[in-house]
N, C-alpha and C positions, 0 to 999 in steps of 0.2 A: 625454528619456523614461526615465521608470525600466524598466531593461530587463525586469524581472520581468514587466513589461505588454509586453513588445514581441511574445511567443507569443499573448497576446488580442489585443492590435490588429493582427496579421498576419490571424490566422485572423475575425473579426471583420469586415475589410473587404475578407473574399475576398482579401486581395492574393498574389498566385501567386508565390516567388520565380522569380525565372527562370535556369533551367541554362544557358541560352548563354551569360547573363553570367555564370555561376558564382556567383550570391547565394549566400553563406552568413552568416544573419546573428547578431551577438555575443550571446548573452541572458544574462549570465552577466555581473552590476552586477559583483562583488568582483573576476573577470576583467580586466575595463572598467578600474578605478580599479586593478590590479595594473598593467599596460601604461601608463598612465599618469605614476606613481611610475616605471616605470623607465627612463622617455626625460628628457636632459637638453634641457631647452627654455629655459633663463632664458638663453641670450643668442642665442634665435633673435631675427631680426625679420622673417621672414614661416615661417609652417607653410604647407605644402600637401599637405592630405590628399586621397588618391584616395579614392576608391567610401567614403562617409562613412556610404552606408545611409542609414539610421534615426537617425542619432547617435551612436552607444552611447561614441565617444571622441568627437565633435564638443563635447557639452555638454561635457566637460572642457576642453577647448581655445577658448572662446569665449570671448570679455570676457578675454583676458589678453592683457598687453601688446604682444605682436608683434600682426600683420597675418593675418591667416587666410583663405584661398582656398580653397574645394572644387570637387571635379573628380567630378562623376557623373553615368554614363552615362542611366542609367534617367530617363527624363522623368518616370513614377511619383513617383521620388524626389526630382526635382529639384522637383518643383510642393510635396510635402512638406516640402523642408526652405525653400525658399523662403518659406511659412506659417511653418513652426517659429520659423524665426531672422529675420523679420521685425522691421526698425529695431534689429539686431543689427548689429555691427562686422564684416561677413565677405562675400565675393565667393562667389558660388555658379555656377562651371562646366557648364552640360550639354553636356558631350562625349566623345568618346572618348580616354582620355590616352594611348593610343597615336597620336594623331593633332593634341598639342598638343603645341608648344615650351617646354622649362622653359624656357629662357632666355629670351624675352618672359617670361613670365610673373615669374620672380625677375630681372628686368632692374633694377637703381636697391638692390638690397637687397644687403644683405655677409655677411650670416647667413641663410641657408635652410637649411628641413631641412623633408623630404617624410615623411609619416605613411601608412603604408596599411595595409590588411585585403584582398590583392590577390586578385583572380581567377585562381587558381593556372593557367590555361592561358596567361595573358600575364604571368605572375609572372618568368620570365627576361628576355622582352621589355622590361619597363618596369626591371629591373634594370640594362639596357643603355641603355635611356632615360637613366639615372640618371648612368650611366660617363659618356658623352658628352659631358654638362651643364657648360658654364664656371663656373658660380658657386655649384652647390650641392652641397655635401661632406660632409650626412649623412642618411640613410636610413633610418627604424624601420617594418618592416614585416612582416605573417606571413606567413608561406611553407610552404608542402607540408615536413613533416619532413622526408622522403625529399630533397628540394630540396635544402635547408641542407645534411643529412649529407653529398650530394654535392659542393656548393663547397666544403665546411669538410673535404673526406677528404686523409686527409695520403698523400701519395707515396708512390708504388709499390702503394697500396689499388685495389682494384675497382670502386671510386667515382671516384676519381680521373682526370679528364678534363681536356680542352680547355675548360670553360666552369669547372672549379676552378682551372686553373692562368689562367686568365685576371683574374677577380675576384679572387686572392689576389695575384697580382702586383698589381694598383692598392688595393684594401682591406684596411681591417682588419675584420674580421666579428666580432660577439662575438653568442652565443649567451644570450637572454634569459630567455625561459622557453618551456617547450611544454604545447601547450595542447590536450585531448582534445575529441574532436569533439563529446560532449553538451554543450559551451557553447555550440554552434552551432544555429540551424534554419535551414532544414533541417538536419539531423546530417550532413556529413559522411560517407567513406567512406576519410581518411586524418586524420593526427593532423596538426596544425599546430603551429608554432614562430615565436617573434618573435622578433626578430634587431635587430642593430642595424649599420649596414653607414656603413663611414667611411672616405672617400678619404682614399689617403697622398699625398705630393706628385709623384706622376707624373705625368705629360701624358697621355691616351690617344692611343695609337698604330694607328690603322685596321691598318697593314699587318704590326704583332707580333700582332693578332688575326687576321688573314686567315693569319698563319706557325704561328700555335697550331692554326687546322684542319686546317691539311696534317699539321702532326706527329702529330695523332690523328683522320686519315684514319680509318685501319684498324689499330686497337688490337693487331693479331694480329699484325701486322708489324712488323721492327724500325723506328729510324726515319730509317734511309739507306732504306728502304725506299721511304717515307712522301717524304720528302725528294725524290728525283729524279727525281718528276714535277715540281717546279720548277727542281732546283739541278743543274748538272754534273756529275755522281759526282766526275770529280777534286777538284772545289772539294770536295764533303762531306767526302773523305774526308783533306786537307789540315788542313779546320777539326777534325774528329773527333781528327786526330794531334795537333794543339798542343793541345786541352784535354784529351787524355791520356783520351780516353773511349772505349769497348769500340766498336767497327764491329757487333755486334751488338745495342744496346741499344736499349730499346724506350722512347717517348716518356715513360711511366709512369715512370719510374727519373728524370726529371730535374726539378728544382724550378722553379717558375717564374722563377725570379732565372737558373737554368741554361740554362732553354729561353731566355729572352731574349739572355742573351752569346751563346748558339750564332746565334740570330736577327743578331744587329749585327754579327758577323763574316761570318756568308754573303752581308749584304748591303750590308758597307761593305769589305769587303775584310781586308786588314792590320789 
């Protein structure tokens, strides 16, 4: 659909975006075909775009060589694009992708890579989805600015958290382009940014994530603080003297490569 028509045939056939799901949808063609041009796809062999909408990147991504899968929630949209792409090459999802397995899903494939225009209130969540996943290692999707500047805020900032130093320890994030809410209808009430988010070679580790909350428990604390509501102050303060780090410092001052050695030493000993 050319998006230009996408504001008439919204309003045309009464369709109500819906705010639970967070519809915000792309109307902005030259947008469309920028996001496009800047995701590398030539040696995917399956895309899987979430919440597809209306199309506004689906028609780009159809009839090219990989295998194409869509995931969306809205039944509205799904009886839609179901018509649209009809005797089209592409699997069309109605469900919640919080409640699907990438791995069924990209099982048998060695190149995946997930496309989305995410519902920024499960836009963390499905970020996590993503970490989890054995076999898919790249990610182009927009995100709440505010978001991004938080996982991408470098150490010792006021951004900087437990959910930055977590994603920066397994990805590499690169920032694409940002994108202001009048290319949206509804418009929006924050700027959005597409991103491009690409696992390095770590394993996810459930319990360096469950050690990332405690250290930024409580921000205002230091993080022997934080700390020994798990660990045995002696032990903290053992592992604190061989990396030669302040007994006062707070989780903020340490990098993710830092919080993890502190992490393998409290819990492997020596």
């Amino acid at each position: 659909m050319d998006l230009k028509k996408t504001y008439e045939y919204l309003t045309s056939r009464q369709f109500n975006p819906s705010k639970k799901m967070g519809q915000n949808f792309l109307i902005n063609e030259e947008i469309s075909k920028a996001i496009i041009k800047k995701m590398e796809l030539s040696n995917a062999k399956l895309v899987i775009e979430i919440g597809p909408g209306l199309g506004s990147l689906t028609d780009h991504l159809i009839n090219q060589k990989f295998d194409l899968t869509l995931i969306e929630l809205d039944k509205r949209l799904n009886e839609f694009l179901t018509k649209r792409y009809s005797g089209k090459k592409v699997k069309i999802i109605n469900s919640d992708v919080l409640k699907i397995d990438f791995n069924e899903i990209s099982n048998g494939y060695n190149q995946c890579v997930i496309v989305s225009n995410l519902p920024y209130s499960i836009s963390s969540l499905v970020v996590m989805k993503f970490l989890k996943s054995s076999n898919i290692n790249l990610f182009y999707c927009m995100l709440q600015k505010e978001m991004v500047d938080r996982i991408m805020a470098p150490v010792a900032s006021k951004k900087y958290n437990g959910l930055t130093a977590l994603v920066t320890y397994y990805f590499k994030i690169e920032r694409l382009m940002n994108i202001s809410p009048n290319n949206f209808y509804p418009v929006p009430e924050v700027d959005s940014t597409f991103i491009k988010i690409e696992k390095n070679n770590k394993v996810y580790d459930e319990k360096f994530d469950k050690f990332l909350r405690v250290c930024f428990l409580n921000r205002r604390k230091t993080l022997i603080n934080n700390l020994k509501h798990v660990y045995e102050i002696n032990k903290i303060n053992l592992v604190f003297n061989k990396l030669k780090t302040k007994l006062t410092s707070r989780a903020e001052e340490f990098t993710p490569e830092q919080l993890h050695e502190l992490y393998v030493l409290l819990n492997n000993g020596n």
